[in-house]
C-alpha positions as CSV (number, residue, x, y, z in Angstrom):
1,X,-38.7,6.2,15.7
2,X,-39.8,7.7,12.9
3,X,-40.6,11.9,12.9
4,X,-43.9,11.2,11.3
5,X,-44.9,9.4,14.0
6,X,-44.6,11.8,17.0
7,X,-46.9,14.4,14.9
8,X,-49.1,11.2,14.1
9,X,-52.8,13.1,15.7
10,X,-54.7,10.2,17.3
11,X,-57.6,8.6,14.8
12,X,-61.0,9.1,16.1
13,X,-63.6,7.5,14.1
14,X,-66.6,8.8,15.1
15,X,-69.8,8.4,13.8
16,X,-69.8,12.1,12.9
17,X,-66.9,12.5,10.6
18,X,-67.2,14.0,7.5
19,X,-66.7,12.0,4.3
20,X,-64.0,14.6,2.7
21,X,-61.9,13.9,6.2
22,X,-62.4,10.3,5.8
23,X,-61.3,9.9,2.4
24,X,-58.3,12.9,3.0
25,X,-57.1,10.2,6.2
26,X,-57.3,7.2,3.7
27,X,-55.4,9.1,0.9
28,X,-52.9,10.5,4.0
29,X,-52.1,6.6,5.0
30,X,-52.0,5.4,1.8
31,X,-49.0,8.3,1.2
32,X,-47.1,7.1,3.9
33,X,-47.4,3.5,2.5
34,X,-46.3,5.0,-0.5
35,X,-43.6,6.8,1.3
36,X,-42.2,4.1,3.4
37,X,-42.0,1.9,0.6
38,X,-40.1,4.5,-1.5
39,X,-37.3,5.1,1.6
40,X,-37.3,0.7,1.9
41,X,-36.3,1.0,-1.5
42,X,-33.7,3.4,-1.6
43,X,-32.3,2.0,1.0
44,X,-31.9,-1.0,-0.8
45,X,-30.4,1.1,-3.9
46,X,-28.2,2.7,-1.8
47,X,-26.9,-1.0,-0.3
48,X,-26.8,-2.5,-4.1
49,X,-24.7,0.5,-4.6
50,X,-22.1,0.0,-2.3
51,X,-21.7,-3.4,-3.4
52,X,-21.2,-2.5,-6.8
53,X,-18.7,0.2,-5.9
54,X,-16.7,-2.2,-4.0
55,X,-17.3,-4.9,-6.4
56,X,-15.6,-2.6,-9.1
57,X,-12.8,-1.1,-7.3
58,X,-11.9,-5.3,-6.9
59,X,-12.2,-5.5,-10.2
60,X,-9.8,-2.5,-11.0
61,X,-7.0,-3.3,-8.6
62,X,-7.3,-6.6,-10.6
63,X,-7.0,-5.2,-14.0
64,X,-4.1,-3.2,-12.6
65,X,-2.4,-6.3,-11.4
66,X,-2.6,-7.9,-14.5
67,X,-1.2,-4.7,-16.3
68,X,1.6,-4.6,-14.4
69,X,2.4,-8.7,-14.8
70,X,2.1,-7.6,-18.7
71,X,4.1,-4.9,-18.1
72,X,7.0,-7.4,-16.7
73,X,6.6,-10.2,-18.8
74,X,7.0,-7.6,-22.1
75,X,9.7,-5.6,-20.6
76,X,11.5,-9.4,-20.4
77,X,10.7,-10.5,-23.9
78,X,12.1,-7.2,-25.3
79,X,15.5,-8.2,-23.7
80,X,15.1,-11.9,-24.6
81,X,14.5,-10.7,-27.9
82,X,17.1,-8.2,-28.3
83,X,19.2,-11.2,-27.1
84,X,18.2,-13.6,-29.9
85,X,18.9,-10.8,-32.0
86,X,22.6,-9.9,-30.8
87,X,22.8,-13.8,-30.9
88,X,22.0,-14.4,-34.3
89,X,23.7,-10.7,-35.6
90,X,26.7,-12.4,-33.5
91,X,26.1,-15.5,-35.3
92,X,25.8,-14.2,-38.9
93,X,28.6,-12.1,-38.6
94,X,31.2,-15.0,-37.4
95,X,29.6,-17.0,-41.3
96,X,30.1,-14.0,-43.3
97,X,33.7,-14.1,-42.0
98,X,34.4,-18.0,-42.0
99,X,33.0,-17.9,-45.2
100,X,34.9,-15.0,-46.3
C-alpha cells in the first residue's frame, strides 16, 4: 500500500466548502496523478535499464570471444608464415648452391 494513502484525510464534500479548498483538493489529486505517473515511469526506466545492461555485457563477452579467436587464428598465421618463410629461405638457399 502505498504511504500516501494511510495519511489520505477522508473527502467530505459538503455544500459548505470553501472554493480555495476545493481547487487546493483538485490541484492535490491532480499531483498525485502527476506523481504516480512519474514513479510508473521510472520504474519502467529502471526495467529498460537493466535490460540494456545485460544486453551489453552479452555483447562484451562476445566481442571478447571473438578477440580471443583473432588472437589464435593470428598467433597461427605468424607461425605458418614464418614457416613459408624458413621454407622458401630453405629453398633459395639449396638454388643458390645447385646453381653455384
Amino acid at each position: 500500500m502505498d504511504p500516501r494513502e494511510e495519511d489520505d484525510v477522508p473527502f467530505d464534500s459538503g455544500d459548505n466548502d470553501d472554493p480555495l479548498i476545493r481547487n487546493l483538493r483538485t490541484e492535490m489529486v491532480r499531483l498525485e496523478a502527476q506523481l504516480d505517473q512519474l514513479m510508473a515511469a521510472d520504474r519502467e526506466l529502471a526495467e529498460e535499464a537493466a535490460a540494456l545492461r545485460v544486453r551489453l555485457d552479452e555483447l562484451e563477452y562476445q566481442i571478447a570471444t571473438i578477440r580471443d579467436r583473432y588472437r589464435r587464428s593470428a598467433r597461427m598465421y605468424g607461425w605458418i608464415a614464418g614457416m613459408w618463410g624458413v621454407g622458401i629461405g630453405m629453398w633459395l638457399s639449396w638454388l643458390i648452391r645447385a646453381l653455384l
